[in-house]
N, C-alpha and C positions, 0 to 999 in steps of 0.2 A: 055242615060247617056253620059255627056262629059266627053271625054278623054284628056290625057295627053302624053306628049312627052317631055323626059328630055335630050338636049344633054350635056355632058361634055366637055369641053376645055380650055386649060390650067388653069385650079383648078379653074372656075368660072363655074356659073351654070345657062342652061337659062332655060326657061319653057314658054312649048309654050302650047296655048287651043285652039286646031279647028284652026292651023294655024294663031293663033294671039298672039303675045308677052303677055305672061301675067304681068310678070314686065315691066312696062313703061323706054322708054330710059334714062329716068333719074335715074331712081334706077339702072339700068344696070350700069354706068357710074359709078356710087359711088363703086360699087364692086372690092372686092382688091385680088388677089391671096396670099397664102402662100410664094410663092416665092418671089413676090414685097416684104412684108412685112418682112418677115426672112430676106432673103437676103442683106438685108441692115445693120446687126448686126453681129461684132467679137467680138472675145478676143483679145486685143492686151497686147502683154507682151514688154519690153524697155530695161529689166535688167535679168540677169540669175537670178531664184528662189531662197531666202536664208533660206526656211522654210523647208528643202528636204533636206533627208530622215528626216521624223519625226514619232512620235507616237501617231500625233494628223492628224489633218487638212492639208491639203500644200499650198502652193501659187503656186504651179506649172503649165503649159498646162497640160490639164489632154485629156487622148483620152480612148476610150473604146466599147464594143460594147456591154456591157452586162454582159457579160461571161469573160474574160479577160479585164484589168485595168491597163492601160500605162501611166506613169505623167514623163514629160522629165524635167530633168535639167542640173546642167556643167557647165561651163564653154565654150564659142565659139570653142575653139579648141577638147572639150571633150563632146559632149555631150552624155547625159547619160537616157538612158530609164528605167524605174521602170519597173517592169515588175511582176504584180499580179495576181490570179488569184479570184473570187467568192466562187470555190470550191476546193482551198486548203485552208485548215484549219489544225491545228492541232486535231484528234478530239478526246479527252477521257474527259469523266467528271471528275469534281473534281473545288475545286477552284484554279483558274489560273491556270491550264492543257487544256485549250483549246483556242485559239486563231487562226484570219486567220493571215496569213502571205506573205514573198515574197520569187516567184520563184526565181528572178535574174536581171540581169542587162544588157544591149545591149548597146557597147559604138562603137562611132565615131569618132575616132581619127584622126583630119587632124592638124597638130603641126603647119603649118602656118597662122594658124588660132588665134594664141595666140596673146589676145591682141584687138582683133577685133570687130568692133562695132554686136552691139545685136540687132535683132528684130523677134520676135514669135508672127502671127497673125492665130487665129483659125477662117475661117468661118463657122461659125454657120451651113447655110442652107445645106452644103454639107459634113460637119464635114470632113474637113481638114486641116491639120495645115502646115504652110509655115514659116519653119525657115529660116532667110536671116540673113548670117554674112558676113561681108566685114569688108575688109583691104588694103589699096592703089591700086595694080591692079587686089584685088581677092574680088570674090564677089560669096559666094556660099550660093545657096536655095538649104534649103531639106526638101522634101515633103512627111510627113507621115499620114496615115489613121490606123483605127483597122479595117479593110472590117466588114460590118454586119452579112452576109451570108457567112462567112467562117472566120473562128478562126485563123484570121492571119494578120500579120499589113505589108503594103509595104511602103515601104520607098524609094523615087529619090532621089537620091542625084548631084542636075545640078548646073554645073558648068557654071556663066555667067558674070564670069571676063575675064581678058586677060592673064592671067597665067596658067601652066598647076598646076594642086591639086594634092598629093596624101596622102595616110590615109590609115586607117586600121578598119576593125566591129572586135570587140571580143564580146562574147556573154559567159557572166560570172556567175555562180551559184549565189546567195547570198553569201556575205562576209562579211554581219554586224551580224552573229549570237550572240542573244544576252540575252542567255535562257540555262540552262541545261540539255536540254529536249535535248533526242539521235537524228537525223536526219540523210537522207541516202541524201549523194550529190556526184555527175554524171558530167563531162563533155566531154567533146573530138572531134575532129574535124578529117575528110579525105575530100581530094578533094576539098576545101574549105569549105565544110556544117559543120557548127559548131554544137555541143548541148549541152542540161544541162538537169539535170535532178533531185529533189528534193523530200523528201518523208519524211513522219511520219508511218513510219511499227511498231515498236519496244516499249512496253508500252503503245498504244493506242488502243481505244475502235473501231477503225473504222481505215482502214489502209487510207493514201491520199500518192498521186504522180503526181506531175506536172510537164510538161515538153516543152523544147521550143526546136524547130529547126533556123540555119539562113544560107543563102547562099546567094551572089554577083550573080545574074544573069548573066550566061555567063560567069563565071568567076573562075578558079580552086583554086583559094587562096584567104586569107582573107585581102589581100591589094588590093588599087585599084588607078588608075591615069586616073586623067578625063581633057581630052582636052577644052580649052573652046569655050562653043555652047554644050558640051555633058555630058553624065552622067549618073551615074550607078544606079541599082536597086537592092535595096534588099528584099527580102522576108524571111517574119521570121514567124513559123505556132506554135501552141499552142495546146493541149491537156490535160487530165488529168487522174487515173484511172476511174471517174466516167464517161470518156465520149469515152473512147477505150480500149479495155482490153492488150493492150500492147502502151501505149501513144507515146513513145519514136519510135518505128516503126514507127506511122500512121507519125508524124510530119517531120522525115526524107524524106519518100517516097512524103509528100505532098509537100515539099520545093522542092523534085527534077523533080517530072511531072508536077512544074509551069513556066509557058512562058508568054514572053510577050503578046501571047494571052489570055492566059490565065487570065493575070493581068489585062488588058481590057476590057475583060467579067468582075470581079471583082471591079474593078472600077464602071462600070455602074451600078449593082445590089447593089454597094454600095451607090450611090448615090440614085437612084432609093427608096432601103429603106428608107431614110432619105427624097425625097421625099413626101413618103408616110405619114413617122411620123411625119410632118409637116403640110401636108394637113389634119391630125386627127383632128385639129382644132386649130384656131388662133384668135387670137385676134390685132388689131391698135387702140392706145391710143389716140393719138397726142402728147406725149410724151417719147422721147427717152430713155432719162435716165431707167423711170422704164419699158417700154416696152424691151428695153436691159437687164434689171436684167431677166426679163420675158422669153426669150427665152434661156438667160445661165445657168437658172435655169434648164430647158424642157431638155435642152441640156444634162445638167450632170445627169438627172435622166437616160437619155433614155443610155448615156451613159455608166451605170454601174448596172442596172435593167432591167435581161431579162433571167437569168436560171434561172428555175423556178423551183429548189430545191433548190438552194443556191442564195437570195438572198443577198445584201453589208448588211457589218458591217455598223457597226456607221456612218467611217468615206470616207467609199467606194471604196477608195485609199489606201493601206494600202505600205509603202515604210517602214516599218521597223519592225521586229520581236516586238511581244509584243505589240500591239497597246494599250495604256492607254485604260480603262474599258475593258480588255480582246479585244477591238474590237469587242464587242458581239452583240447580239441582247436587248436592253436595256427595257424591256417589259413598263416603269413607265410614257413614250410620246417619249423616245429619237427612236425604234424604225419603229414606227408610223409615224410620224412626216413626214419622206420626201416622205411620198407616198399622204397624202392628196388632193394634187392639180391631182393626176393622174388621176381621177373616173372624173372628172367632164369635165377634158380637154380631155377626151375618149384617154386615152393612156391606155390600157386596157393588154397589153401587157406588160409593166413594171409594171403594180400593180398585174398583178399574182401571183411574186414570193411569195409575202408576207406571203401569206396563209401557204406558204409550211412547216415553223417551227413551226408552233402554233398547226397542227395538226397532225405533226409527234412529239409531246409533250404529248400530250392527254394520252397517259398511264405514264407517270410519278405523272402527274396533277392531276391524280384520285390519285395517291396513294398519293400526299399529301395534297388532300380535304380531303379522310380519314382519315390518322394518327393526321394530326394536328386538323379538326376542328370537326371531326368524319362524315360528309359528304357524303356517299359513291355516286357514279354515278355523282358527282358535278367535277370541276377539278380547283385547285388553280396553281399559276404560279406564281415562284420566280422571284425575278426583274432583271434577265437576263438568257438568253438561247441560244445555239447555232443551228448550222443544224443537220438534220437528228435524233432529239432528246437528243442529247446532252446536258448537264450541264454545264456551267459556274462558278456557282455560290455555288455548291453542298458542303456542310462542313462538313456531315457526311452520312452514306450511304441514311437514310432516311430523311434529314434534309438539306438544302439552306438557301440563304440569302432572307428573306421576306423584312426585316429592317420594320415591322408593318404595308406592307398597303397587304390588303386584291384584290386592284382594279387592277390590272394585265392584267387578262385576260377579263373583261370585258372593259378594254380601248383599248386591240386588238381588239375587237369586233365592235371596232367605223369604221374601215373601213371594214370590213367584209361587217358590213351594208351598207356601200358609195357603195360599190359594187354593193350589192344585191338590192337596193333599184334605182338603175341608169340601170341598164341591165334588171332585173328581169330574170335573164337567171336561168332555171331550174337544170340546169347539174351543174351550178356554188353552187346554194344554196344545190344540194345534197350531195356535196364534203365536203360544209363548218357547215354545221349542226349539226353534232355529234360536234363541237365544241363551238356554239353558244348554243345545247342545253343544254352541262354538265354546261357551263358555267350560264346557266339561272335557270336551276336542283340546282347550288349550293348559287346561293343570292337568292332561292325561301326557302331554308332553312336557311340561314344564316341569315337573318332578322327577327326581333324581335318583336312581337305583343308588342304594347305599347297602351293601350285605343283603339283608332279609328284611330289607323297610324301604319306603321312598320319604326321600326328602327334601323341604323345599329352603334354595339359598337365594341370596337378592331379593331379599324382600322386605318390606318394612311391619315392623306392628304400629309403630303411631307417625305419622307425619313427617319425614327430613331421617328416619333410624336410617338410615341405607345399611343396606349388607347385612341385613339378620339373617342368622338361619333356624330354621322351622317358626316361626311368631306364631305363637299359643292361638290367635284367631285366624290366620290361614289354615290352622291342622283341624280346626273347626267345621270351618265354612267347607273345604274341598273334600272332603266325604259326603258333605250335604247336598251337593250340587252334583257330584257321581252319582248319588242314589236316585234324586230329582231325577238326573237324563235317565236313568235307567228305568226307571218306574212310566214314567211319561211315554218312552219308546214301546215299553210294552202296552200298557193303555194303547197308544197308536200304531201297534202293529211295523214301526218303522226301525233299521238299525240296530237289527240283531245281531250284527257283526260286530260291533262295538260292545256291548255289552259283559265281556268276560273282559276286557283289561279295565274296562272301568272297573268292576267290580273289582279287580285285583289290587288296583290302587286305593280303592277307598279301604281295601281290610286290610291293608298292609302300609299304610302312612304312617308317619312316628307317631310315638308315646307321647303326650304331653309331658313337658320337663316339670321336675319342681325344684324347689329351693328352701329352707328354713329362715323363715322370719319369726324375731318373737317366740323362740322354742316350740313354733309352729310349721307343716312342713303345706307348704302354699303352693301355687302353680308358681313357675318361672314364665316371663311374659315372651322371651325366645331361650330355644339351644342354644345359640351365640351370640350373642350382643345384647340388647337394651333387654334388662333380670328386672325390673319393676318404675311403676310409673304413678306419681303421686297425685296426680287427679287423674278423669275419664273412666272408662271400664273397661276396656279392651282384655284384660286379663279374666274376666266373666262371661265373655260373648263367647264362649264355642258351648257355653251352656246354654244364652240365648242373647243373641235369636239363631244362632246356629244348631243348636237343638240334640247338642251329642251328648249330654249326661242330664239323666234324670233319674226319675225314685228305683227304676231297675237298672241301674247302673252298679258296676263293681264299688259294693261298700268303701273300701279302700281309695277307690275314685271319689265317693261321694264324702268321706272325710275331710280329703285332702279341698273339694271345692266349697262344706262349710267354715274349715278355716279360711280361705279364701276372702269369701262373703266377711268374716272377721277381720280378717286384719284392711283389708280394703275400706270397709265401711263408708262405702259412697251415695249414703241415701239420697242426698241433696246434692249430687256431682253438679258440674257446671255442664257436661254435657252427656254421663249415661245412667242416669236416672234414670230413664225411660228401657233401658237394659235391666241393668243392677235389682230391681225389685223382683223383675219378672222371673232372670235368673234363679234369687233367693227361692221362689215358690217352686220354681220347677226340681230344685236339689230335697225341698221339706223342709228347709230354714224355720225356725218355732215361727208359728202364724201371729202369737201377742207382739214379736217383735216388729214380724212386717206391718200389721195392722198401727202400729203404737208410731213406728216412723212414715206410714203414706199419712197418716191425718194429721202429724208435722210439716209435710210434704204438701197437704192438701190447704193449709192456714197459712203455708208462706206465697201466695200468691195475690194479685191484682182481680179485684173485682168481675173480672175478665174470666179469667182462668189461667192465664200465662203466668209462669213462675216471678217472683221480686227477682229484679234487678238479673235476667236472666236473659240474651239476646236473642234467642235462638227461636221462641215460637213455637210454631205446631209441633215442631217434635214430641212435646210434651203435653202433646191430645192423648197420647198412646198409653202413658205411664201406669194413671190410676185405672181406668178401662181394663187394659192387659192384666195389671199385677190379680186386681177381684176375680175378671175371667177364670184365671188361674188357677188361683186358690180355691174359686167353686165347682170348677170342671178343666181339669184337665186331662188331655189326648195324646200326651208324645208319649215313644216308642210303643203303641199301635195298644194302648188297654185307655178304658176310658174309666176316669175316677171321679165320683162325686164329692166335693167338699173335701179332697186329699188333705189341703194343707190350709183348715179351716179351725179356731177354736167351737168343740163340740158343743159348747154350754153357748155359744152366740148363735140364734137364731137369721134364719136366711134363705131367701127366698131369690131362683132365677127360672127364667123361659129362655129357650131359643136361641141358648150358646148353641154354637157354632162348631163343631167337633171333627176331629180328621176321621178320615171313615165316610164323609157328606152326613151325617148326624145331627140333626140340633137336638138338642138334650134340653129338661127341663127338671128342675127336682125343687124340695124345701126340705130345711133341715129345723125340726121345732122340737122340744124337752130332749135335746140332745138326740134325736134321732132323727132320722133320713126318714120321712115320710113314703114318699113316692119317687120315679125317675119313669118318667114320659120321653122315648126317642122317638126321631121322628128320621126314616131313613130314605135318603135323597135319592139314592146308587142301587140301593138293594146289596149294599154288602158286608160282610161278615163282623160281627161288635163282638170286641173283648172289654167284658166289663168285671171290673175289680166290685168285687160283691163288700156292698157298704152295709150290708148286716151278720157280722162275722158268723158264723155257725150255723146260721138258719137258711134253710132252702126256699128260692123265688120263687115267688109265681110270676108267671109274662102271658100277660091275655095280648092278643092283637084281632086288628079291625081288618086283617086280613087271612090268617088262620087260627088254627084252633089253637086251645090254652098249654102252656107247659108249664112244667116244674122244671128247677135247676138246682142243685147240687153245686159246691165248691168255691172256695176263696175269691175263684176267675173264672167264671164263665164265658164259653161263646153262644154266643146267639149265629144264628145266618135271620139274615132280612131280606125280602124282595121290596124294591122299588116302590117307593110311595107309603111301604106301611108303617102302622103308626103304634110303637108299644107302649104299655104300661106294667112298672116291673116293682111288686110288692112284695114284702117276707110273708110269705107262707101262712105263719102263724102270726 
């Protein structure tokens, strides 16, 4: 049998058979590193932030690692660090009684600084941000990160004018409290090590305390003068109760045993990770514009997505007490939403958290499938929730805010599935299962035999409808989540009993309705009540993210949902944007058009990456990420296509999408032809791939059996675990 030999270097990949190059120098040549590509893309800010502190969105540099959440703003002479955390929250149910909020504030006071021209450029590849403020002989850069590998941000502050600087760090509690809710607040400084310290003990269901350290390297006091050619460092470390049982200790003791060696180790492990979650996978367009929206997207998820009990609110950034909608977990698409693009771009480590509220819910859930729909063993989920179980939204002990729709938890369930259907990893479906299955337990009762269909009534498609029946995205999502329990039980060997009335109900639920608008025949939005809705997208979402029409889908289907995408036309919706694209690609919508509205898409935003004048935040990490994914590799209904719905004459290059099947796929598409497609199989199992050389027959060498040819439009491949193909036309 022939073998294989893969060397690595610098994030290219070659592959050699029996000592002979198996990709030709030509395809070697077109290969691009993560680096070359990232690397080429900032944030550049011009003007100090004017959206900060807010209790929406910010225009601010936002830095983060996860786990803590830093967005600077100020003034040249004042700048000023936000300073958040994931898991402080206030946490007691009830309505508005829970919210996250902010620890405090870290300021930079150099007064001759007032006045002074502005510039904040964030690189991308290394997540750095380099503030440069000058004023006639003073020109000072300061260089902050959040380290990834350690809960703490450094700060240089280099002086590289002709004058000596001097300034002062104070490192301040929160000051904007803006809530009647008791709180315990801390601060005090010796020896120059500052701290603070913030806390909800008193009336709440769940006690939280966060705390920050900071200290001048080298330095006994909180002022500092820096000669120029030099410059100081700071280090500022972070904690909370859930992550030391005396926070304020660990963070003092970690500011004082760091050194500049230490800070260098730090540095490289930081950059290191970022290397890393850059080489997950990438994508080159040949255009900036959205290929830039593309990586500040990647940026801010990885950003503020990575404890995996607490993942971001809404708006991920939270710079003010009270963030408008509690800053909750928005169950209805608002908390969904910015995870999307994660599954498929293999960043598998910021879409972890997500799971973590939905299923420390689970017993609330049950109790109100019960009481409200009499349901027992099913679990219903009101339209917002916090961590670790908490309410939001709670209005009486046994009673929340539904506002009429029934689809909550089975629109969490849409990535659940992106998950479990891209990894098939077993440990992952054992975790998430008692939620998919109450969840599928309670629409296997909650549908309604009608003749020869089931049908679902009392439910809402958008906010306050009450009484619809069938809503165009419940008829979506509840096939989606049958399939989901079904597939996962078998994977787990568990509830084999269940299995044929699911199945019965997912192949026997209504039709989706339509309607004529515009001499066009379009979905209707329900059977009975609310027929169309002039912003949002809810009329799109059983394509995605619910996943039930695609390029094999009844022509007749797939008509009726390009008119759809037509008369709807909600490229810049206020809130499904981050749908609506994705959708377009997965029907074959013309690719000039998606392409021609995401880089409108990608122009009307904040320096940041957050949409103009758009509240909503992360949601809209997912948009540009997703719609590209897409259009270069897509996976639904079980065939994998390269560059589907891609214009031919655009040149394009990805690694290490992310594929249902457990597949990451790699291909380029240059003089209008598909060069190569490199899989790589997680699972060892079975790839249906849509043959992107019409007529001509494959070749598939692998590094773990011998070579084949392929024949036909659609090939299947079988894979074992671990192997890695390479799949060429023949001739």
């Amino acid at each position: 049998m022939k073998r294989f030999a893969i060397c690595i270097k610098k994030g290219l990949c070659f592959v050699f058979l029996s000592g002979i190059t198996l990709m030709n120098s030509a395809l070697f040549a077109q290969s691009k590193s993560a680096k070359e590509i990232v690397g080429k893309y900032q944030n550049v800010f011009t003007k100090p932030p004017s959206r900060i502190p807010s209790n929406v969105s910010v225009d601010a540099p936002l830095l983060g690692n996860g786990f803590t959440t830093v967005a600077i703003a100020g003034t040249p002479e004042l700048q000023n660090y936000y300073l958040a955390r994931n898991d402080f929250w206030r946490l007691k149910s009830g309505y508005d009684n829970a919210f996250p909020t902010v620890l405090g504030n870290l300021k930079i006071n150099i007064p001759k600084l007032e006045g002074a021209a502005y510039k904040v450029t964030q690189n991308l590849y290394n997540a750095t941000t380099i503030t440069q403020l000058s004023k006639d002989d003073l020109f000072v850069e300061i260089q902050s990160i959040v380290a990834e590998k350690n809960d703490c941000m450094i700060i240089d502050i280099i002086n590289k004018g002709k004058s000596n600087i001097e300034g002062k760090v104070l490192l301040e509690v929160c000051k904007t409290k803006t809530h009647q809710f008791p709180d315990t607040l801390a601060e005090g400084s010796r020896d120059g090590l500052q701290w603070i310290q913030r806390g909800f003990v008193k009336d709440v269901d769940i006690k939280t305390i966060a705390v920050a350290a900071v200290k001048i390297l080298g330095n006994p006091t909180g002022t500092f003068t820096v000669l120029p050619g030099q410059k100081v460092t700071l280090v500022c470390a972070f904690s909370s109760n859930f992550k030391s049982n005396d926070g304020l200790k660990t963070v003092q003791q970690e500011v004082k045993k760091i050194s500049e060696k230490v800070i260098s180790k730090i540095r490289q492990e930081h950059e290191a990770w970022w290397d890393h979650f850059w080489n997950e996978s990438y994508v080159t367009i040949g255009d900036s514009i959205i290929e830039s929206q593309y990586y500040k997207s990647q940026y801010n998820i990885a950003s503020c997505s990575r404890d995996p009990k607490f993942p971001p609110g809404i708006f991920g950034w939270v710079t003010k007490d009270i963030p408008a909608w509690n800053g909750d977990y928005h169950l209805n698409y608002n908390y969904s939403a910015p995870f999307y693009a994660l599954y498929s771009s293999n960043h598998l480590l910021q879409a972890k958290p997500y799971e973590a509220p939905l299923l420390d819910f689970i017993p609330r859930g049950k109790v109100y499938s019960e009481k409200l729909t009499s349901i027992p063993n099913g679990i219903l989920y009101p339209v917002g929730i916090g961590p670790l179980g908490i309410e939001t939204v709670r209005t009486k002990p046994d009673d929340a805010l539904f506002l009429g729709q029934k689809s909550n938890t089975a629109y969490c369930a849409t990535n659940l599935a992106a998950m479990f259907y891209r990894t098939y990893d077993k440990e992952y479906a054992k975790r998430v299962y008692p939620f998919v299955k109450a969840t599928a337990i309670f629409w296997q009762h909650y549908l309604k035999k009608d003749g020869n269909r089931y049908i679902i009534e009392n439910d809402a498609i958008h906010e306050g409808t009450y009484g619809t029946v069938n809503p165009i995205l419940s008829l979506g999502l509840v096939p989606m989540v049958l399939k989901t329990a079904i597939d996962m039980s078998v994977l787990l060997g568990v509830d084999g009993d269940l299995r044929s009335d699911w199945k019965d109900k997912a192949d026997h639920i209504s039709k989706y309705t339509t309607q004529v608008r515009n001499g066009k025949t379009v979905f209707r939005y329900s059977e009975k009540g609310t027929d169309w809705w002039n912003d949002n997208t809810l009329g799109i979402q059983q394509i995605y993210p619910a996943g039930q029409i695609g390029l094999d889908s009844d022509p007749k289907l797939l008509e009726i949902a390009h008119n759809t995408i037509d008369e709807m036309h909600r490229w810049k919706d206020f809130n499904g944007s981050n749908s609506f694209f994705p959708a377009a690609v997965r029907i074959g919508y013309d690719s000039e058009t998606i392409l021609k509205n995401l880089r409108e898409y990608s122009l009307h935003t904040y320096s940041n990456g957050f949409q103009l004048n758009n509240p909503h935040g992360i949601e809209n990490c997912s948009t540009v990420p997703n719609t590209i994914n897409e259009m270069l590799c897509m996976s639904n209904q079980n065939v994998l296509r390269v560059f589907p719905v891609w214009p031919k004459e655009k040149e394009a290059l990805f690694a290490n999408i992310r594929s249902e099947g457990a597949f990451l796929v790699s291909s380029e598409l240059k003089n209008k032809v598909v060069v190569y497609i490199k899989i790589h199989s997680d699972k060892g199992r079975e790839c249906v791939l849509q043959n992107p050389w019409p007529g001509q027959e494959l070749l598939i060498k692998s590094n773990k059996k011998a070579d084949v040819t392929k024949k036909g439009d659609r090939v299947t491949i079988p894979t074992v675990e671990g192997e890695e193909l390479v799949i060429t036309p023949l001739n």
